[in-house]
N, C-alpha and C positions, 0 to 999 in steps of 0.2 A: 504494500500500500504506500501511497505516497505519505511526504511527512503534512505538517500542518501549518499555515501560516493562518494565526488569532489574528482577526480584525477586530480590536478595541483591549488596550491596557488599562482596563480597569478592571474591578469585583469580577464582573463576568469574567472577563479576560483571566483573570487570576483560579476561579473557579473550571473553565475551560480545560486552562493548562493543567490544572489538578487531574480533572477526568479523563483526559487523554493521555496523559503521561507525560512525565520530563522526555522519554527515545521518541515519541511522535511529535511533539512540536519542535521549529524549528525558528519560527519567529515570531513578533508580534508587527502587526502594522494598527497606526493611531493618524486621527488626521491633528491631532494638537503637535503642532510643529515645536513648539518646546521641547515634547518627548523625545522626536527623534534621535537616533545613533546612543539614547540609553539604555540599560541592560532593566528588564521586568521579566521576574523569576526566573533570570540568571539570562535571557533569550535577547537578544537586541530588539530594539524598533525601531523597525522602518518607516522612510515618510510612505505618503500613497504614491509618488513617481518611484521609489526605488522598487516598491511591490507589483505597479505593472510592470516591471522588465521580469519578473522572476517569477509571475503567479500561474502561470501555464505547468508548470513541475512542482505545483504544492496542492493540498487540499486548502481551500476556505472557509474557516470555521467564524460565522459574525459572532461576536460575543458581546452585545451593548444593550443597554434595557430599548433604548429608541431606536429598534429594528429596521424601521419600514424607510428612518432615512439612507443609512446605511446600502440598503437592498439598492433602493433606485439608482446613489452613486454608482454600485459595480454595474447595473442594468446599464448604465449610461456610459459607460467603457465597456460596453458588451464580455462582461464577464458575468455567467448565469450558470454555473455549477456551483456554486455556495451551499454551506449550511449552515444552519441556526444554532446555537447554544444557548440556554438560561439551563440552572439548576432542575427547575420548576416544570422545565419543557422537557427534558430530558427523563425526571422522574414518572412525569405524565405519560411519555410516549410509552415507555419502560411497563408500567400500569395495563395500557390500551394491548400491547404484544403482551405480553404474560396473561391478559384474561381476554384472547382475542375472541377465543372460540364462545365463550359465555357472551363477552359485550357485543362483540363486533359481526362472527361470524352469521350469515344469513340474515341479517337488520337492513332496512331501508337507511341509510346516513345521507344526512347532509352538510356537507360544508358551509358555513356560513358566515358571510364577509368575506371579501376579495381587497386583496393588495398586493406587495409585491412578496409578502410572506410567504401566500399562501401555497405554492405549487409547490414550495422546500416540505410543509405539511403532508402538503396529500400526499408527496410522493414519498414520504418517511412510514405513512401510516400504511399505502397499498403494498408497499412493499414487507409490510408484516403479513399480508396474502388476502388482506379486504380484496372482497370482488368487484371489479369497476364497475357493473353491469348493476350494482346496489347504491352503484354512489350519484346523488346529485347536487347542486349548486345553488346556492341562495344568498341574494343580498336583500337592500332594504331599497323601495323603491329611490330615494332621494340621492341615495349616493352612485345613481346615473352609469349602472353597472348592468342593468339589465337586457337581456340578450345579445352581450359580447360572450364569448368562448375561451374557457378555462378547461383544458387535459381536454378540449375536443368535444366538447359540452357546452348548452347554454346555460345563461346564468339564469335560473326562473327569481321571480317577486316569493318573497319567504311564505307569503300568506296562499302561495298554491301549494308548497307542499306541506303546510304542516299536519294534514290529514295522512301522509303517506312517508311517514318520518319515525322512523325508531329512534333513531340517536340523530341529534345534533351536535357537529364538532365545530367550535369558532374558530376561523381560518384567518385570522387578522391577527397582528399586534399594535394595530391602530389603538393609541392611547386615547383618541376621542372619548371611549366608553358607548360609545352611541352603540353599538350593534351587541353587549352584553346589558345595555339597559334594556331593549328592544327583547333579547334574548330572557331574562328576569320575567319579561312580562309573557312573552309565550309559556316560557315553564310554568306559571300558574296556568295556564288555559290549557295545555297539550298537554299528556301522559309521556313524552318523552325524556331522555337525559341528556343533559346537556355538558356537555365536557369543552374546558377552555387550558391546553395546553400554554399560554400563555402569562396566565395570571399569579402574580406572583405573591404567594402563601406569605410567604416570610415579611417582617416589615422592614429588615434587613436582610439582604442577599449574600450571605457568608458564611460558609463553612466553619469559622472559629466562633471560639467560645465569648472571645473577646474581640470589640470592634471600636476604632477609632475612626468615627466620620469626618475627622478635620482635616484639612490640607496640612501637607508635611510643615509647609512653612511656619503655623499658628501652634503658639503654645498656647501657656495657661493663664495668658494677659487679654484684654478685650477689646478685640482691635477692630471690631467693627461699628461706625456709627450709626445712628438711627436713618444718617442723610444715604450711607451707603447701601443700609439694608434696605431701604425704601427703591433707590436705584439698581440694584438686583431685583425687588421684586416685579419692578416694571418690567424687565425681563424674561420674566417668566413665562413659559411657554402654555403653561396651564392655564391663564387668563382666559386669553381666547378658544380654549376647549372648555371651560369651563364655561363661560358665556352661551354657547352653543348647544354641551349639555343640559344646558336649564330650560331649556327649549323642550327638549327632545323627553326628558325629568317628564315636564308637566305635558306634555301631549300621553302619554304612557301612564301615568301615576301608579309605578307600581308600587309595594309596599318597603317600606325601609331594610336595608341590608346587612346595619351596624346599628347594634342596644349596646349601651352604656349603661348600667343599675351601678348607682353609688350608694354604697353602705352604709356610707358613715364619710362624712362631708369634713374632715380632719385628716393635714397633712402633717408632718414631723417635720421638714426639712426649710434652709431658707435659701431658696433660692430668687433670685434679684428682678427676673423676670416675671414670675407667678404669683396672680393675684391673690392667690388663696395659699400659697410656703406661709410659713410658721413667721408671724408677726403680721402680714397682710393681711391676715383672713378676716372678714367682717359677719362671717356669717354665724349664724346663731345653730348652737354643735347641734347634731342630729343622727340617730342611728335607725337603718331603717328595722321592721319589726320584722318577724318572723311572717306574722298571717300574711303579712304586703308582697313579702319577696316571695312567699310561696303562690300567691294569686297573679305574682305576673312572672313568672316560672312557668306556669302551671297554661296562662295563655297561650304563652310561644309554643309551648309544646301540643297543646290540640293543634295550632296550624301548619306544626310539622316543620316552626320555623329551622332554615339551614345554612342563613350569615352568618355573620361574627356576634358573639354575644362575650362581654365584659364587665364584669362584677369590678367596676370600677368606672372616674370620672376625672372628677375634679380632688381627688385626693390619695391617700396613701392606705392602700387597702388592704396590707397587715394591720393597722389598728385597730381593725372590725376582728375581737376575738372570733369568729364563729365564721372567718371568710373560706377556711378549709372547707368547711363542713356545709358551706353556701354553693361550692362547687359542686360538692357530691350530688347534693340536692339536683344541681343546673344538667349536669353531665345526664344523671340519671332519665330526667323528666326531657330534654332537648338534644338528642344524641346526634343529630344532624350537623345542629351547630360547629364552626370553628371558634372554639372559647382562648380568648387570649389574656394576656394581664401584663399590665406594665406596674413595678414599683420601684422605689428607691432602694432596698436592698436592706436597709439598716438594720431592718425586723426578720428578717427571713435567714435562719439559721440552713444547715444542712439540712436538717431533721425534713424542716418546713419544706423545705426545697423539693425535697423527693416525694412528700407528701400530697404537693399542689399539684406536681411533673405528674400522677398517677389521672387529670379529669382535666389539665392544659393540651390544648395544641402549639399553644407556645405562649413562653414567658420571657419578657423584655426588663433587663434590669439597668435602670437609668442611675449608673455610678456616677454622682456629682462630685467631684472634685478639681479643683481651678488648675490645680497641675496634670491631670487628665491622668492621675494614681488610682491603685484600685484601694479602695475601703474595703476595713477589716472582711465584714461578712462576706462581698462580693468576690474576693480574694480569695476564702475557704471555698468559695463555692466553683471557681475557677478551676483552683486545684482540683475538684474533687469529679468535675465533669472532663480534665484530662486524662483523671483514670478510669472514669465511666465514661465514654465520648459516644456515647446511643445518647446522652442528652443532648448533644452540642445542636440534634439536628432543629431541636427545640426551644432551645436557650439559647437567649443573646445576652451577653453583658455590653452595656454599649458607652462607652468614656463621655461622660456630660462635663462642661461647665457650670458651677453656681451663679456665674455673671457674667451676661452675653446679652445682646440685643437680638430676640426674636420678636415672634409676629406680635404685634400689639393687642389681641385678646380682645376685639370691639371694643379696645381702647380702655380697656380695664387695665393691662401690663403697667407695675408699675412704676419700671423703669422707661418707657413709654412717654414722649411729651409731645411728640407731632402729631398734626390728623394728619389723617389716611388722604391718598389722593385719587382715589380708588371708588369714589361714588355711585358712578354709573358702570361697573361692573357685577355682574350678576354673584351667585353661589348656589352649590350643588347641597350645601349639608341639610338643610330643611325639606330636601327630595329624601334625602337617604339614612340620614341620624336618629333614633331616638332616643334624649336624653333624660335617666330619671334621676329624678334627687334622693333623698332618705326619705322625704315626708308622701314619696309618691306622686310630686308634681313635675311635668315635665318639662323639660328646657325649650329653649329652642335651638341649641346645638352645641357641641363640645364646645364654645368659644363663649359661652355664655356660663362664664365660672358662678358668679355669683344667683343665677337664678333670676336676672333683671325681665324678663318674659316668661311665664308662665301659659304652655298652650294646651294643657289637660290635666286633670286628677285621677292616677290609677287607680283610687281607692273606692271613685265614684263608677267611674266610665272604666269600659274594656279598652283594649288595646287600638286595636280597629276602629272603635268610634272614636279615639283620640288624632289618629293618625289621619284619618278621612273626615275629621270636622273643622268646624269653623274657623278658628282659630290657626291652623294649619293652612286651610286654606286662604287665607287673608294674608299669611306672613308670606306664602308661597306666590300669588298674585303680586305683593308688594318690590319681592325680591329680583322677580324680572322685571320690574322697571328698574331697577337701580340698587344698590346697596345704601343710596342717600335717601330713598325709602322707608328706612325701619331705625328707630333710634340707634339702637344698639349694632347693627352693623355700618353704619356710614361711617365709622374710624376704623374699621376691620380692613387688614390688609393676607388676611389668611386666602390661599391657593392652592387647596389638595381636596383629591376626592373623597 
């Protein structure tokens, strides 16, 4: 076999080179001209001129989360023998072949979404021994794909086949979101599964135990201003997907994706940016009660819900003595669910660790420290998942600072003094969040620390009539016209799905 040239020196890129082996690759190429002619994971990188003179005698493996731009460059130098790597994608395909004959074998499939992804997919998947003669094509009418020709095939409108559909596999890595909201909203109405090789599980993409998200250059001083964070965010490419999803949100209205249940509305730590770290917090202490959390437990589970659900919010949720045993509860009554947990680490012994690791899909421990050092706990716990490393696939320990300029929280952050400049952009979280507090009332979204909007009571109301009424729907109207709209988001500068 030929060897391997990694296109992108990064996490992927690093993760790549893991799965393939140090004897098959044999370089990296990156279009950040800085990198060039240095060494990543011992392999040089190349610019992109030095890789077309030598990419004809290598394999192409893209390794970047932003696939589809990547794809188009090589399409555009007529190079189209590529493959795809993410972790996520890998383990997925891995999944589809090992239970081919059970998911795959004799099922109607249809691919759905079309990009420059997609043909690397289908043709990873047929080649597990999917019959072509079962496979067909689907996009969404708007993204102006329909009855062009993919593998020799037209592309049909999704809504012809969804009556002759066993599986649906999504054939995009288009970060849009559009064609898995679209998709969210068929799996409620169609009996079929829906599998998305691309989505990435982890909220960190890393093999270690431990992860440093900062650029090599940044230590443990605070070197960003509010004027610079602010000029990065305009950058953001998420804006304008996000503007578009909000669209696409409310044409759809399916139901929310990610529950937040906060236990107990009390943090331990101080950290400089959080409106509610130990000295900020204005709110009046609250722990939620047993009968609450079991009544909205007990909802998600008749509807079979199967997002992310998090027995946490706005706080540190070791301090709710009975958060173990809130799990067991969650795991047992909503097995579908991906249950994650972020804490600070302070409270979570071993013991703990391996007790919560038994009803986690993954737990995210945010080690605050300005020199970017592990703390005590997080340290045991480090050690103790290098000699158990079946956690690692689970656990991330992730290097925080206690003082940095992040997003400004709808202008709650208290290190925080400029408005946002950000008015007339939309948000997705009020499509997709639901936020509960202790007392059972809900937020209007992870960024609403203090509880400044109130848009149901689970204690009154079900789930469903919270998320489909009035209140919801008024904040949801207001947000497509603007973020200058609604009090509490017109200093928001937040941009994630």
């Amino acid at each position: 076999m030929k060897k391997i040239i990694i296109f992108g020196a990064g996490d992927y890129g690093r993760q790549a080179h893991e799965y393939f082996g140090e004897e098959m690759v044999e370089f990296f190429v990156d279009n950040n001209t800085q990198k060039t002619g240095q060494l990543y994971c011992g392999k040089k990188i190349l610019s992109f001129d030095e890789y077309l003179k030598i990419q004809k005698d290598y394999r192409t493996v893209v390794a970047v989360r932003s696939f589809s731009a990547i794809a188009t460059q090589l399409n555009d130098h007529g190079i189209h023998g590529y493959e795809y790597y993410s972790a996520q994608y890998k383990i997925l395909l891995e999944n589809i072949k090992n239970n081919s004959i059970d998911l795959l074998n004799n099922k109607r499939i249809v691919f759905f979404g079309i990009d420059d992804t997609s043909e690397v997919l289908i043709r990873d998947i047929i080649a597990y021994g999917v019959a072509e003669e079962n496979i067909r094509y689907a996009d969404c009418v708007e993204n102006g794909n329909i009855g062009t020709k993919i593998m020799s095939s037209e592309i049909e409108k999704i809504e012809d086949v969804c009556n002759n559909a066993d599986v649906i596999i999504i054939a995009t890595s288009d970060r849009s979101y559009d064609l898995q909201v679209v998709c969210d909203y068929l799996q409620a109405s169609y009996p079929f599964k829906v599998l998305n090789p691309f989505i990435q599980e982890k909220y960190f993409g890393t093999p270690d135990i431990v992860f440093n998200p900062y650029p090599s250059n940044q230590n443990g001083s605070n070197e960003i201003s509010e004027e610079e964070w602010s000029n990065q965010t305009k950058k953001n490419g998420n804006i304008a997907i996000i503007n578009h999803l909000a669209e696409t949100l409310d044409k759809y209205k399916p139901l929310f994706n990610h529950v937040e249940i906060e236990t107990i509305n009390r943090c331990n730590w101080k950290c400089s940016f959080c409106p509610v770290s130990a000295g900020n917090d204005i709110r009046v202490k609250a722990v939620m009660s047993d009968e609450l959390f079991k009544k909205i437990i007990d909802e998600l589970s008749a509807m079979n819900y199967s997002g992310r659900l998090a027995l946490f919010s706005n706080n540190e949720p070791f301090l709710d003595p009975k958060i173990i045993e809130r799990h067991k509860y969650a795991r047992e009554k909503v097995p579908a669910a991906r249950m994650h947990l972020f804490t600070n680490g302070t409270l979570l012994t071993v013991d703990k660790f391996v007790e919560i690791m038994k009803y986690l899909d993954e737990l995210i421990i945010d080690n605050y420290n300005q020199n970017l050092e592990l703390n005590d706990n997080p340290q045991k716990i480090a050690d103790f998942c290098e000699e158990h490393p079946e956690y690692k696939e689970r656990a991330t320990i992730v290097l925080r600072k206690e003082n940095e300029i992040l997003t400004s929280r709808g202008g709650d952050a208290p290190n925080r003094t400029k408005e946002s400049i950000f008015g007339n952009d939309r948000c997705v979280l009020p499509f997709r969040q639901l936020i509960v507090r202790p007392d059972g009332k809900v937020s209007l979204c992870c960024n609403d620390p203090y509880g400044k909007m109130t848009l149901g009571d689970l204690n009154v109301s079900s789930i469903k009539d919270v998320w489909y009424g009035k209140e919801y729907s008024d904040v949801r109207k207001k947000i497509l016209k603007g973020r200058k709209c609604l009090a509490h988001c017109v200093n928001c500068d937040t941009f994630y799905f």
